[in-house]
C-alpha positions in Angstrom: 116.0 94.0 94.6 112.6 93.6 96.6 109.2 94.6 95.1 109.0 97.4 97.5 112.1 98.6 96.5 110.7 98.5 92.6 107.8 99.8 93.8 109.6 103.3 95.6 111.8 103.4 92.3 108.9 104.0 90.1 106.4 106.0 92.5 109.8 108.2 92.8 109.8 108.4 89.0 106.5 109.4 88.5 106.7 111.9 91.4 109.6 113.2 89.9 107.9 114.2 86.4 105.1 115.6 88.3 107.3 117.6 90.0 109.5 119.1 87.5 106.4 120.0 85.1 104.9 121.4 88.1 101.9 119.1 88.2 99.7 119.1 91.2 97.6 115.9 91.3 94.0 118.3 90.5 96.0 118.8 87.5 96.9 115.4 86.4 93.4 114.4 87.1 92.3 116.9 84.4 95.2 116.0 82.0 93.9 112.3 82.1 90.3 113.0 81.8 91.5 114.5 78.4 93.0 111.5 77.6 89.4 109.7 78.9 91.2 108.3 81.7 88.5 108.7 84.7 90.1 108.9 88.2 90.0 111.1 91.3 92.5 113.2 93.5 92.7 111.0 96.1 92.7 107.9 94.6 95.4 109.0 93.0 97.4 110.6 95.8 96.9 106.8 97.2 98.4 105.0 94.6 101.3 107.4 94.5 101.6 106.7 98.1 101.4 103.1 98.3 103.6 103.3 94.9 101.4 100.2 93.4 100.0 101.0 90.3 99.8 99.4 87.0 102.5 100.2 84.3 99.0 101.5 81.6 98.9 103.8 84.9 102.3 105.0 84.6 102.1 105.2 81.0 98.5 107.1 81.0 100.0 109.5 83.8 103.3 110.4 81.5 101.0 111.0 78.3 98.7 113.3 80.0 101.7 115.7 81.5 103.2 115.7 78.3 106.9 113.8 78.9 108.2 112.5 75.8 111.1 110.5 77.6 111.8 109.2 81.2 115.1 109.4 83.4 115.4 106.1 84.5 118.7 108.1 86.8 119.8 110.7 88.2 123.0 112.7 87.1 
Protein backbone atom coordinates (compact mmCIF):
# COMPACT_ATOMS: atom_id res chain seq x y z
CA UNK A 1 0.00 0.00 0.00
CA UNK A 2 1.16 3.64 -0.94
CA UNK A 3 1.75 6.39 1.68
CA UNK A 4 -1.28 8.15 0.34
CA UNK A 5 -3.23 5.36 0.88
CA UNK A 6 -1.85 5.15 4.74
CA UNK A 7 -2.33 8.54 4.88
CA UNK A 8 -6.50 8.50 3.86
CA UNK A 9 -6.65 5.33 6.20
CA UNK A 10 -5.69 7.31 9.27
CA UNK A 11 -7.21 10.88 8.34
CA UNK A 12 -10.47 8.57 7.87
CA UNK A 13 -9.87 7.27 11.34
CA UNK A 14 -9.50 10.28 13.09
CA UNK A 15 -12.43 11.72 11.16
CA UNK A 16 -14.29 8.91 12.12
CA UNK A 17 -13.93 9.51 16.09
CA UNK A 18 -14.63 13.00 15.58
CA UNK A 19 -17.62 12.21 14.04
CA UNK A 20 -19.18 9.68 16.22
CA UNK A 21 -18.38 11.81 19.50
CA UNK A 22 -19.78 14.61 17.64
CA UNK A 23 -16.66 16.81 17.65
CA UNK A 24 -16.55 19.81 15.48
CA UNK A 25 -12.90 20.87 15.01
CA UNK A 26 -13.74 24.44 17.49
CA UNK A 27 -14.19 21.72 19.82
CA UNK A 28 -11.16 19.63 19.44
CA UNK A 29 -9.15 22.79 19.50
CA UNK A 30 -10.51 23.46 23.03
CA UNK A 31 -10.19 19.71 24.14
CA UNK A 32 -6.36 19.95 23.23
CA UNK A 33 -5.76 23.32 24.71
CA UNK A 34 -6.75 21.43 27.90
CA UNK A 35 -4.37 18.97 27.34
CA UNK A 36 -1.78 22.24 26.59
CA UNK A 37 -1.76 21.24 23.05
CA UNK A 38 -1.81 24.85 21.25
CA UNK A 39 -3.25 24.69 17.69
CA UNK A 40 -5.90 26.45 15.55
CA UNK A 41 -9.10 25.58 13.52
CA UNK A 42 -7.77 25.82 10.40
CA UNK A 43 -4.57 24.40 10.82
CA UNK A 44 -6.27 21.70 11.87
CA UNK A 45 -9.01 21.35 9.30
CA UNK A 46 -5.64 21.32 6.98
CA UNK A 47 -3.94 18.59 8.35
CA UNK A 48 -7.10 16.55 8.39
CA UNK A 49 -7.38 17.42 4.83
CA UNK A 50 -4.05 16.77 3.61
CA UNK A 51 -4.21 13.63 6.09
CA UNK A 52 -0.36 14.22 7.10
CA UNK A 53 0.11 14.53 10.57
CA UNK A 54 2.31 13.17 13.13
CA UNK A 55 1.17 9.99 15.04
CA UNK A 56 1.81 12.46 18.90
CA UNK A 57 -0.92 14.34 16.63
CA UNK A 58 -3.16 11.50 16.33
CA UNK A 59 -2.52 10.41 19.79
CA UNK A 60 -3.08 14.14 21.30
CA UNK A 61 -6.31 14.38 19.13
CA UNK A 62 -7.80 10.87 20.60
CA UNK A 63 -6.85 11.97 24.29
CA UNK A 64 -8.54 15.18 24.09
CA UNK A 65 -12.12 13.66 22.73
CA UNK A 66 -11.97 11.16 25.20
CA UNK A 67 -11.63 7.61 23.02
CA UNK A 68 -10.26 5.01 25.09
CA UNK A 69 -9.81 2.48 22.04
CA UNK A 70 -9.64 2.84 18.12
CA UNK A 71 -11.42 0.77 15.30
CA UNK A 72 -8.72 -0.06 13.20
CA UNK A 73 -12.20 -1.62 10.87
CA UNK A 74 -15.21 -1.42 10.12
CA UNK A 75 -17.97 -4.18 10.84
Amino acid sequence: MSDTVWEAKVKGLLKAELKRRNVTYAQLVEKLAALDVVDTEPNIRNKLARGKFTAVFLVQCLEAIGATSLRLLES
